[in-house]
Structures are given as C-alpha cells and as structure tokens.
KOLTORLO-733462 format. One record per residue: residue number from 1; x, y, z of N, C-alpha, C in turn. Coordinates in pm, whole numbers, plus 50000, padded with zeros to 5 digits. Layout:
// residues N
[rec NUM, [X, Y, Z], [X, Y, Z], [X, Y, Z]];
...
***
This chain:
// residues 65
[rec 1, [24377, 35171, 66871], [24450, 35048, 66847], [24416, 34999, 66706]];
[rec 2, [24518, 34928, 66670], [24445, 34896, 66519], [24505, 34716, 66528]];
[rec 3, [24399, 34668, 66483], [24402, 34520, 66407], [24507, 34452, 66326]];
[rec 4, [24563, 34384, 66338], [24674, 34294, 66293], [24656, 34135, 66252]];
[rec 5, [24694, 34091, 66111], [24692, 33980, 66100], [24760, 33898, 66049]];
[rec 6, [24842, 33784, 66086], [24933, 33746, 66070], [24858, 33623, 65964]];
[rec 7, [24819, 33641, 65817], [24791, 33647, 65717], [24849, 33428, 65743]];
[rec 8, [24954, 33419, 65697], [25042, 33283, 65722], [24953, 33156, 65773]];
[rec 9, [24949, 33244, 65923], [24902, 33169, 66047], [24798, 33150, 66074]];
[rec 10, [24701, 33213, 65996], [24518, 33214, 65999], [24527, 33074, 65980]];
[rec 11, [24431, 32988, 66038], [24387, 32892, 65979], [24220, 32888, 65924]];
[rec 12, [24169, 32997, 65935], [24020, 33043, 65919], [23945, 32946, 65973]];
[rec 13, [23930, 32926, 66107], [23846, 32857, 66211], [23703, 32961, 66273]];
[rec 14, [23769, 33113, 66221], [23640, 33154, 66234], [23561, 33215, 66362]];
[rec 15, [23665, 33165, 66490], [23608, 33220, 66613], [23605, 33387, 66658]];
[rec 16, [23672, 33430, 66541], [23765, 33599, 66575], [23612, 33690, 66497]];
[rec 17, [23557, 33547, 66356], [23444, 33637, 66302], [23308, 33655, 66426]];
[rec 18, [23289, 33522, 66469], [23214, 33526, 66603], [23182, 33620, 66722]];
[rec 19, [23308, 33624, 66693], [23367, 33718, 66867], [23295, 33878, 66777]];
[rec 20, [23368, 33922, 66708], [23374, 34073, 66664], [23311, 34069, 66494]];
[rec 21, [23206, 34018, 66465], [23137, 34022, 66281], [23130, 34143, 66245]];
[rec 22, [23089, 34249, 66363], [23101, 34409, 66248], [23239, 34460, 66211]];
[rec 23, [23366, 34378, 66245], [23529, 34413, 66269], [23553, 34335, 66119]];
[rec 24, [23561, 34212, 66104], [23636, 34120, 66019], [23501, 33963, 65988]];
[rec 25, [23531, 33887, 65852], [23462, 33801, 65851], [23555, 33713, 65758]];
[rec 26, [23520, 33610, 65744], [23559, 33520, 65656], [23502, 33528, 65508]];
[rec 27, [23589, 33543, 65399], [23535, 33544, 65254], [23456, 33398, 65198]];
[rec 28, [23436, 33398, 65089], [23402, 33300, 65028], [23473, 33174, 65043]];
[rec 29, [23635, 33212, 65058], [23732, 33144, 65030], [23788, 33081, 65169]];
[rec 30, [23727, 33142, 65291], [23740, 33083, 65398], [23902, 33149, 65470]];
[rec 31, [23924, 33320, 65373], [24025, 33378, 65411], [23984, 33519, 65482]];
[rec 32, [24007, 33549, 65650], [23995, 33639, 65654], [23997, 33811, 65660]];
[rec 33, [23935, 33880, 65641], [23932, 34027, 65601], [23886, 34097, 65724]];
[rec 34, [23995, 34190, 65748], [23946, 34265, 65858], [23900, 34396, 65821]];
[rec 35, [23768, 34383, 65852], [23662, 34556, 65774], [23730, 34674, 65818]];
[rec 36, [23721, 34667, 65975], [23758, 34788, 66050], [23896, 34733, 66128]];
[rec 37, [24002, 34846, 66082], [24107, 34805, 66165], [24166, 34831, 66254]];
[rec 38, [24143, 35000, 66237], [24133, 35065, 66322], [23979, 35085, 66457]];
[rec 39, [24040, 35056, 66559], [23937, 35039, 66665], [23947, 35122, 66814]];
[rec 40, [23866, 35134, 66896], [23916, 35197, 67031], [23744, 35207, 67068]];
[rec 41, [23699, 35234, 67235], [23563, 35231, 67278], [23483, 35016, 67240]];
[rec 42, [23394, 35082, 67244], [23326, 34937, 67253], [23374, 34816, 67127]];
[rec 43, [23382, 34909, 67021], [23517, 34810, 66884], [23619, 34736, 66963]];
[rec 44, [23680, 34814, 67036], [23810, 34772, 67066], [23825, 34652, 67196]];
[rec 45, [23704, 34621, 67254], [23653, 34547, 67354], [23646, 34402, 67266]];
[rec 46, [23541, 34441, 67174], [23529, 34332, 67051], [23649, 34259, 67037]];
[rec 47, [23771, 34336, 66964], [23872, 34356, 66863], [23981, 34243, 66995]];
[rec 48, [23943, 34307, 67096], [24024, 34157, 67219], [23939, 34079, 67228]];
[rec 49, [23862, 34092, 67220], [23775, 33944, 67222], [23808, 33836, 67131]];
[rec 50, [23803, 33906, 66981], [23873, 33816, 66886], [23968, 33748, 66886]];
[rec 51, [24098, 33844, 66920], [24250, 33828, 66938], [24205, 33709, 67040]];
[rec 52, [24179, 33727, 67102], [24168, 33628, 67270], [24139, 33467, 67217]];
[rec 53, [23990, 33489, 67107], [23980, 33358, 67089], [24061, 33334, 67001]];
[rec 54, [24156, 33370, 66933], [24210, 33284, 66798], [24338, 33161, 66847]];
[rec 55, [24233, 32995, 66792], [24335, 32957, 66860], [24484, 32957, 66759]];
[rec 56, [24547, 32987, 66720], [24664, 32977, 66656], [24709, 33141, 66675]];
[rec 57, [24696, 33245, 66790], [24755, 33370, 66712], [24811, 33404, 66644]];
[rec 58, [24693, 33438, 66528], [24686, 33483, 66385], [24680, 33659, 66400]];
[rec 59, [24607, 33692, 66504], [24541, 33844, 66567], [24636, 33885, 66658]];
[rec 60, [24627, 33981, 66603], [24672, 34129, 66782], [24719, 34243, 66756]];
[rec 61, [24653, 34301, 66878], [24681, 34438, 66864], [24755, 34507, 66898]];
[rec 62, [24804, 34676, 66814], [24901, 34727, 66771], [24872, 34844, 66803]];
[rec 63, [24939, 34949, 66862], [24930, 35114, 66862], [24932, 35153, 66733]];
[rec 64, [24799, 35256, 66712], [24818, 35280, 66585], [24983, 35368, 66503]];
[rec 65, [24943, 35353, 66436], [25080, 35416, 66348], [25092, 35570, 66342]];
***
C-alpha cells in the first residue's frame, strides 16, 4: 500500500506524526513529509493508524502503482 496526501487539506495538527514517526513527521514549517510511502506488514498497521487519526482527511491509502 502506499501513503497519500492530500497536501491542501493538511492542517499539520500532527496526530498522523504520533500515530506512525518512523512513516512521516512534521518539518520546521509545520508541513508534513511522508519518509516512507510505500508500506505493508507492521508499517502498514502504523500507516492506518495515522490515516485513522487525521482529523480533516488529509491521509489514505492507495494500491500501489
């Protein structure tokens, strides 16, 4: 599965870095970067966890390409 972010709609609240920090974090700028985007196994457990908390879905996941 790979990581998706609807860039727009982030409001960088930060709960998605919480959920999953070795996946994605927030920059300096309070914009976030997703490290690993591609995911599947215990990542990909994470990677819904994130999606799950974001309250504005900004996140979600995609069959990879």
């Amino acid at each position: 599965m790979r990581i998706e972010l609807d860039r727009p709609r982030c409001e960088g609240h930060g709960l998605c870095e919480e959920a999953a920090p070795d996946l994605m974090h927030l920059d300096d700028d309070g914009e976030l970067v997703i490290d690993i985007a591609e995911v599947d196994g215990a990542a990909l457990d994470r990677a819904r966890a994130a999606v799950r908390v974001c309250p504005v879905a900004a996140l979600r996941l995609a069959e990879r390409a």
